[in-house]
C-alpha positions as CSV (number, residue, x, y, z in Angstrom):
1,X,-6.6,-0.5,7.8
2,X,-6.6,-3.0,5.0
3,X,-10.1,-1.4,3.8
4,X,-8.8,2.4,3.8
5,X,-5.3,0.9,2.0
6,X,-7.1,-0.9,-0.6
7,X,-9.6,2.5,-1.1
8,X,-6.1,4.2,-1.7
9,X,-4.5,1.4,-4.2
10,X,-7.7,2.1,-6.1
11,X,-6.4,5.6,-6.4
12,X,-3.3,4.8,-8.5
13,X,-4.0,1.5,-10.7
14,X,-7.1,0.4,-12.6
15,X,-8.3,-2.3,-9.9
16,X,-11.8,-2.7,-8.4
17,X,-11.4,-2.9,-4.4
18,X,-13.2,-6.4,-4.2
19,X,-10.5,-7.8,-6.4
20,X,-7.4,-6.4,-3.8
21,X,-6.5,-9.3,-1.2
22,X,-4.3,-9.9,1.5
23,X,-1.8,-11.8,-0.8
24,X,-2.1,-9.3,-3.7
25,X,1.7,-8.2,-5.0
26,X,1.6,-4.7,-5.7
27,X,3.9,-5.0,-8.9
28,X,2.9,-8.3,-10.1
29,X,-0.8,-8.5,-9.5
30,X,-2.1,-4.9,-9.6
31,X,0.1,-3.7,-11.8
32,X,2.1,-0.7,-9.7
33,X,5.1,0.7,-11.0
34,X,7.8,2.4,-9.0
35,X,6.5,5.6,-9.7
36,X,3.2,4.3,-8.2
37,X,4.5,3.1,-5.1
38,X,6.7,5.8,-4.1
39,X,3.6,8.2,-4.4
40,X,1.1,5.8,-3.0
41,X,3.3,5.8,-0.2
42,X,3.1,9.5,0.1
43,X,-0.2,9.8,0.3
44,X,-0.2,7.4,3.0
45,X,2.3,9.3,5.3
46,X,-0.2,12.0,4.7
47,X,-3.7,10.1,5.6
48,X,-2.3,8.2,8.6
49,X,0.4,10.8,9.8
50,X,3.1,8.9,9.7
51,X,6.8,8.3,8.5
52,X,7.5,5.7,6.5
53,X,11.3,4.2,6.8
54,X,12.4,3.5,3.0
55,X,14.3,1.0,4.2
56,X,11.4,-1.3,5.3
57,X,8.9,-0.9,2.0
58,X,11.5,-3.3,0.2
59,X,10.4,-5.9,2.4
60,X,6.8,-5.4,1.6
61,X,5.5,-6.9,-1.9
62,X,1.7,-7.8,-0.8
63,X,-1.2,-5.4,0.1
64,X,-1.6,-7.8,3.9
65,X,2.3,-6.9,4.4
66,X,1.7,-3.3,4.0
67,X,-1.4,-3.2,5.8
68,X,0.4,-5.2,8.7
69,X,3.4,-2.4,8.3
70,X,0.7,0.4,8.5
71,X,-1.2,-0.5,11.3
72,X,2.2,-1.0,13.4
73,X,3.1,2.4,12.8
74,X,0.3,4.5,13.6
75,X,0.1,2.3,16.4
């Protein structure tokens, strides 16, 4: 999951996939803004068929949370 996640990230900032981690902030470290978020998180529910509770992605700031979040939902 974190592998397929990080390919996506790659998708919406300037950031090499060997330089994402599991404690990578999306805002701080790789530079997301809102706007980049709420669409990456789009194209997630589309790749993984899945619904993503907007009330839970304020919890998540690093790339390992999401990942974590991810894998729990598509079970």
């Amino acid at each position: 999951m974190f592998e397929k996640l990080a390919e996506i990230i790659c998708n919406y900032v300037e950031v090499e996939p060997s330089d994402i981690h599991e404690d990578s902030r999306f805002m701080e470290d790789l530079g997301f803004t809102s706007f980049d978020f709420m669409s990456m998180l789009g194209e997630l529910e589309d790749e993984f068929d899945i619904e993503i509770d907007q009330r839970d992605v304020s919890d998540i700031r690093t790339v390992g949370q999401a990942a974590e979040y991810l894998e729990k939902l598509a079970g």
